[in-house]
DRENVOVO-713266 format. One record per residue (C-alpha): x, y, z; residue in one letter. Coordinates in steps of 0.25 Angstrom, whole numbers, plus 5000, padded with zeros to 4 digits. Layout:
BEGIN
XYZA/...
This chain:
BEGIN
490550264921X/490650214935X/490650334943X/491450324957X/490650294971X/491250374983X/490550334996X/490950305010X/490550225021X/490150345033X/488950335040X/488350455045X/488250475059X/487750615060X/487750715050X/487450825059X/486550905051X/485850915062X/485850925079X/485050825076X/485650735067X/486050595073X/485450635086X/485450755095X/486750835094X/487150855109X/488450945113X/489550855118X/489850885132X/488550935135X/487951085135X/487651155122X/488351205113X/487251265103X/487351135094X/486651165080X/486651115065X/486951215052X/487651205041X/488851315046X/489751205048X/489151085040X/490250995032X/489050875030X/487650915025X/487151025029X/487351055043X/488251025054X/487951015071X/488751135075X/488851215088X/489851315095X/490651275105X/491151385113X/492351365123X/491851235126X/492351075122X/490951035115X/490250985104X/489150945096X/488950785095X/487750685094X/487150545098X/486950465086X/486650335083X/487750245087X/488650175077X/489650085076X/491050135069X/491750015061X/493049975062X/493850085052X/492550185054X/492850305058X/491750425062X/491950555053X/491550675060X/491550825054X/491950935063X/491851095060X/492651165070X/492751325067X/493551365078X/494751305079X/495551395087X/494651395098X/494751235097X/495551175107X/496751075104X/496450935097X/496850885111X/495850945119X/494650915111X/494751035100X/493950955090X/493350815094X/492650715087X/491550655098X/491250505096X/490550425108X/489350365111X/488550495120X/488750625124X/489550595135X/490350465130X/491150505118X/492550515113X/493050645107X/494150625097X/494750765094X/495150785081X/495450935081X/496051055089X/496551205088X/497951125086X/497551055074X/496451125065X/497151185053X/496651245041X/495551155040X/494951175055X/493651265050X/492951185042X/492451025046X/493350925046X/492950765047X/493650695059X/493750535057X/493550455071X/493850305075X/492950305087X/493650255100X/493150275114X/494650305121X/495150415122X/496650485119X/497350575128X/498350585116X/498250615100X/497350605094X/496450635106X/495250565111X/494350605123X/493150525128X/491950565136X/491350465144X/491250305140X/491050295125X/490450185119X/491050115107X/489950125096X/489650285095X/488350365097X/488750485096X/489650595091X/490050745089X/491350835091X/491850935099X/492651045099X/493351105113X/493451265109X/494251365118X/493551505116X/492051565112X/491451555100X/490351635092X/489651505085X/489551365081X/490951335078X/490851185078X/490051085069X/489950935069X/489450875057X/489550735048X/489750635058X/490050485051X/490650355053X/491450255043X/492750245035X/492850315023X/492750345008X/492350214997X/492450234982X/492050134971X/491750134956X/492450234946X/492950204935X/494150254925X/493350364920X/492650404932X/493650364944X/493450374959X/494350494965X/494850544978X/494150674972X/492750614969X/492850544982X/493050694990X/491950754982X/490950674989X/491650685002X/491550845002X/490050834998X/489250905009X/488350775009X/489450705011X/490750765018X/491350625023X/492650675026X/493350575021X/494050625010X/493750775008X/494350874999X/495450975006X/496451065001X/496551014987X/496550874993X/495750785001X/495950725014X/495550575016X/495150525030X/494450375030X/494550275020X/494550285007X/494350164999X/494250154984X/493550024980X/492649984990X/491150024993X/490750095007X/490549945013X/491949915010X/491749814998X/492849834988X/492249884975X/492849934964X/493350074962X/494150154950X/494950274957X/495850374951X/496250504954X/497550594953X/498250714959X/497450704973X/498150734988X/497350654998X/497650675014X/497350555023X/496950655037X/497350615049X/496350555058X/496650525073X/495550475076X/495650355067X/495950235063X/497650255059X/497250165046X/495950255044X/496150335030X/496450245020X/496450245003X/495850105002X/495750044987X/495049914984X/494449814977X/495049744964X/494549814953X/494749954959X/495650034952X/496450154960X/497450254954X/497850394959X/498950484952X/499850604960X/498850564973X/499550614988X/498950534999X/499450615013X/499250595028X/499150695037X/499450625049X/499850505056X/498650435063X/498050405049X/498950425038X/498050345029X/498350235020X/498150165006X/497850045005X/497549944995X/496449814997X/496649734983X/497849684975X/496949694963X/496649864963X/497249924953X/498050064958X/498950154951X/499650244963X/500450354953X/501450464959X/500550464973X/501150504986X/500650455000X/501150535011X/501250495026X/500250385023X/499950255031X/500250125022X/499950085009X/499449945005X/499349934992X/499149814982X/499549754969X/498949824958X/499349964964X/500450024955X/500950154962X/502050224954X/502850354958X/502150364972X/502550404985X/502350344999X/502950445009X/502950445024X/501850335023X/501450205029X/501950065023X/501650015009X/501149875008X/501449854992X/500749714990X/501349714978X/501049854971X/501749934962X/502550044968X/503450094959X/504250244956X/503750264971X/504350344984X/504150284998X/504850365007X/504750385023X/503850255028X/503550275040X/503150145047X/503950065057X/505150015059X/505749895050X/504449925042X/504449955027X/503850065017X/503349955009X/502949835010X/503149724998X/502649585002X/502149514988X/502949404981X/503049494969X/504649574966X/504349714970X/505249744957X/504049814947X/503449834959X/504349954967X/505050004956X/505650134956X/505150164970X/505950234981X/505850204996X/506450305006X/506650305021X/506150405030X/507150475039X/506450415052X/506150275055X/506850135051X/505850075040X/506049995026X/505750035011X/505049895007X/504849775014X/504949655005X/503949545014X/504049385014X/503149375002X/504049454992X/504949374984X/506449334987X/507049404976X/506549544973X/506949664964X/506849824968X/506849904955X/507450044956X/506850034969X/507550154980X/507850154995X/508150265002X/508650325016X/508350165023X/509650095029X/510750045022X/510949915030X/510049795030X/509349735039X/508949875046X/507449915050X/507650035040X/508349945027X/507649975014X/507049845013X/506249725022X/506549585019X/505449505027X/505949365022X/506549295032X/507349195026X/507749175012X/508449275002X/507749404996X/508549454983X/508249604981X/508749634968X/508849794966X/508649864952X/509050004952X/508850084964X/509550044977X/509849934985X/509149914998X/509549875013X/508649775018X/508049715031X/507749545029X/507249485041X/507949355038X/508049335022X/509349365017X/509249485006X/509949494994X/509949634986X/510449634974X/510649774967X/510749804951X/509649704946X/509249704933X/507849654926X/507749534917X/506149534909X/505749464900X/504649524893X/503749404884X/502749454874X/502249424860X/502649504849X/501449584848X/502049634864X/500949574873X/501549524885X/501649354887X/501549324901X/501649174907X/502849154897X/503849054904X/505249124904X/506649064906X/507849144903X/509049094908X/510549154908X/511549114897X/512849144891X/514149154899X/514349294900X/513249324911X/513249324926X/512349204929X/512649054927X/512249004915X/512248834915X/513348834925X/513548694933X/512848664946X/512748564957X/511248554965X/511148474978X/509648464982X/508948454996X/507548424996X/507048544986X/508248644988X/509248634978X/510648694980X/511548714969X/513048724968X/513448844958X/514748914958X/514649054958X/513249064953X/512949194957X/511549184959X/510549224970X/509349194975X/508149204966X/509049174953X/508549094945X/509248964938X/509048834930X/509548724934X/509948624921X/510648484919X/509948404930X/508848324921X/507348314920X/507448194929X/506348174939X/507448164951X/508148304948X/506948404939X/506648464950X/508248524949X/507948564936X/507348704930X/507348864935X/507548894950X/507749014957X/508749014968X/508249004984X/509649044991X/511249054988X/512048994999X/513349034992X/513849074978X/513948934974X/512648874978X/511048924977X/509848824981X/508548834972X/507048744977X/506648634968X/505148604965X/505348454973X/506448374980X/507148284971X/507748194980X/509348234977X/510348304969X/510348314953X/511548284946X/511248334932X/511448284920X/512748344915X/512848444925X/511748544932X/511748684927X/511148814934X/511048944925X/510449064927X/509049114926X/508549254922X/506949224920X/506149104923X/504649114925X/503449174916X/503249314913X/501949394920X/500949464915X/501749574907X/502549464900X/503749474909X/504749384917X/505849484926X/506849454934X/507849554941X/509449514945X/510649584945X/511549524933X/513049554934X/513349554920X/512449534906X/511749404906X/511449334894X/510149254896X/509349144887X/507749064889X/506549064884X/505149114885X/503849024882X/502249014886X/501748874884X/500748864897X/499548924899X/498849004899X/499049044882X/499549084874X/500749014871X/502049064867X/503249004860X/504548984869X/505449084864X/506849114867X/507549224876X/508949284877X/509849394880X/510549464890X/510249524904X/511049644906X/511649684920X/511149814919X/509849814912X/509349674912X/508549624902X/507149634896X/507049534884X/505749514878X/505149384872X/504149384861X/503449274862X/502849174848X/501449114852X/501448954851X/500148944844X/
């Protein structure tokens, strides 16, 4: 078994188990204030610097060696503070954090006050710093002392108490610098937890304060990346854990982007079930993020609450989860399906989720349900110039965004500007949409056409070239019907009464000839625009020079399926079809890489309602 590694990447500065550990311990402000060293107020080791401070603003703090914070570092300090209703307000100093570079040059970031300690105020607490050398008049409250340098020597706390005290009533201890938490190895038998992670962060040795048990949950501050080491080199990880409530706490001394759930490398694997990710404030609402499109994730009925974005990648498959109140989601293709995302808060004319990949979100949002907050003018989804032109939403639901398009608060971006976008829409609702210049089609009451190829013992074919065309008389497409085609350079535009098609169909073009001058005429083409109801334009391959004439006459017909099925064995489309449409083609494998099949034939009828799902069992040609 490959046991998980749990590490992280502080570096001790002082661990104040002594007056004299990592210097002399001095009393910031001058004076005394009967600094000592016991194990009363200890969270790390076995001791803690403590002294009483009695109706005074003091402290206990200590030159160290200087040290010089990277750019996402951040300095972790414990703080015991046992009378909190003698503690003045977080804006006048109640509790500080004291970062400088000497006892007369420093920068107190407060971090506590009579007006903020709840139940948790008599016991340590780790505060997170970003050391600055400015100070804040305003939230979250910064005062300097003297000229502070930028690489810091020296560091403490304070605490400004209002009343007379009968003992040491405050205690510095662990003081550290660096990110966060780093989890590798585990495997399926023995995986990485959020649980195995805090075990090790409450160990007396240890008390990082980065994600520590609270209240039946934990509470995460700092990064927390599974799948790389304590340098920050990707390596591999298996994590898995269920049922767990994680709060990302507010720090406002930090960097806004500074908790984060980071998951990498491409052969980590990172699945969580009925997890609740929460902020509990603003300044760092924390985030999740994925680095490579290659880490396998399942996300099953999570909810993240008031968090900052989510980037997530290709192999994530989240399923029946919730995004509430949070931050944008970047989908880069992922799988988010039976899903809620409700309330986004981000800016104006900005979008929940983000789906920029050449790939149709249909398979990929299923199911899901976006909902406006009652404040703000935002977008559910946000289709980017790299998604394709014709596109389907399956049972896909909007709610609560405005009814007109073109509107900062429509359901739907369109960042294309030129061209035309077909949405095609099966089952749910139908969106309003904003296009910065494309024009938008939505077409509502789509149906699915897939062809599923596979051999008779039922393993799926894939690389199988398709063609399924319509046929009959009785359906709503053209079926050999009698065309004109005028071509400019490699634009062809046909002349077809009432051909009732739009742009993406597909249709084949017959009757020209295999002549060199007019072949490129010939064959499947999917159709670039619809001036009118009687003429669409589709590319050509290369110029050829003039118009065809045909042969007898030049025909167009209708296209259902046209490429080679994927992985699974499937080739899908998505259309709305008036009526039952009767359909005929073939199914073959004759290129590499083998085996080869026999061509095969394919028929039947799409119906308007249910589509079609017709399955082809292939013969192999030995």
């Amino acid at each position: 078994m490959v046991a998980p590694s749990y590490t992280e990447d502080l570096n001790d500065i002082t661990l104040a188990e002594s007056t004299s550990d990592g210097g002399t311990w001095v009393a910031i402000g001058g004076g005394n204030i009967s600094l000592g060293a016991g194990s009363d107020f200890s969270m790390q080791g076995n001791n803690a610097v403590d002294s009483k401070i009695s109706n005074v603003n003091k402290g206990p703090g200590v030159p160290v060696t200087s040290f010089s914070p990277g750019t996402n570092d951040h300095v972790f300090t414990w703080i015991f503070q046992s009378t909190p209703g003698l503690t003045a307000t977080l804006a006048n100093e109640g509790v500080a954090v004291v970062i400088g570079t000497t006892s007369a040059n420093f920068v107190k970031f407060h971090v506590e006050g009579s007006d903020t300690y709840g139940a948790e105020g008599r016991v340590g607490i780790c505060y997170p710093v970003r050391y600055v050398t400015s100070g804040s008049a305003s939230p979250p409250y910064r005062t300097v002392t003297g000229s502070p340098g930028a690489t810091p020597s020296f560091v403490g706390a304070t605490t400004s108490i209002s009343g007379l005290v009968k003992g040491s009533n405050f205690a510095v201890d662990a003081v550290r610098y660096g990110t966060g938490a780093y989890i590798t190895a585990g495997e399926s038998g023995d995986p990485a937890t959020f649980a195995g992670f805090a075990t090790d962060n409450d160990n007396v040795d240890n008390r990082w304060g980065i994600l520590t048990a609270v209240g039946g949950g934990y509470e995460l501050q700092g990064r927390f990346v599974v799948g790389q080491d304590n340098a920050g080199t990707p390596t591999l990880a298996y994590f898995s854990d269920s049922n767990r409530v994680i709060s990302f706490v507010d720090t406002p001394h930090t960097l806004t982007d500074f908790t984060q759930i980071i998951i990498d490398h491409e052969s980590t694997v990172f699945n969580i079930t009925n997890c609740t990710f929460q902020a509990l404030g603003t300044n760092n609402p924390g985030r999740l993020v994925f680095n490579n499109a290659a880490t396998v994730s399942a996300l099953t009925t999570c909810t993240f609450s008031k968090m900052g974005i989510s980037t997530l990648r290709g192999a994530v498959i989240a399923d029946g989860c919730t995004w509430r109140g949070c931050g944008q989601i970047t989908a880069n293709s992922a799988t988010i399906t039976n899903s809620t995302i409700a309330n986004y808060t981000g800016a104006t004319n900005t979008s929940a989720l983000v789906w920029d990949t050449n790939l149709d979100p249909d398979g990929y949002l299923d199911g899901t349900t976006f909902t406006k907050g009652t404040t703000g003018t935002t977008h559910a989804i946000e289709f980017g110039t790299t998604s394709p032109t014709s596109m389907t939403l399956t049972d896909v639901n909007f709610s609560g965004y405005n009814a007109s398009n073109n509107q900062d608060d429509s359901a739907i971006h369109i960042k294309r500007d030129s061209g035309t976008v077909t949405i095609n829409i099966a089952g749910g609702n139908s969106p309003s949409y904003r296009s910065d210049g494309a024009d938008v089609a939505i077409v509502s009451d789509t149906v699915n056409v897939t062809l599923t190829a596979q051999t008779a013992a039922g393993s799926p074919i894939g690389s199988a070239a398709v063609f399924i065309k319509a046929s009959g008389v009785s359906g709503p497409f053209p079926v050999g019907e009698t065309v004109t085609i005028a071509n400019s350079g490699t634009t062809a535009t046909v002349t077809h009464t009432d051909h009732g098609l739009t742009v993406n169909d597909k249709v084949y073009i017959d009757g020209i000839g295999f002549d060199d001058v007019y072949s490129p005429n010939w064959g499947v083409f999917t159709i670039t625009s619809t001036p009118d109801v009687n003429t669409y334009t589709y590319t050509m391959t290369s110029d050829p020079g003039s118009s065809p004439t045909g042969g007898t006459s030049i025909t167009s017909t209708f296209v259902i399926l046209s490429g080679t099925t994927n992985g699974s064995g499937q080739i899908t489309m998505s259309r709305v079809f008036d009526n039952d449409q009767p359909f005929t083609g073939w199914i073959r494998k004759s290129t590499d890489p083998g085996p080869f099949y026999k061509e095969g034939l394919v028929s039947g009828t799409v119906s308007s309602s249910t589509g079609a799902s017709p399955v082809a069992l292939m013969v192999l040609d030995e």
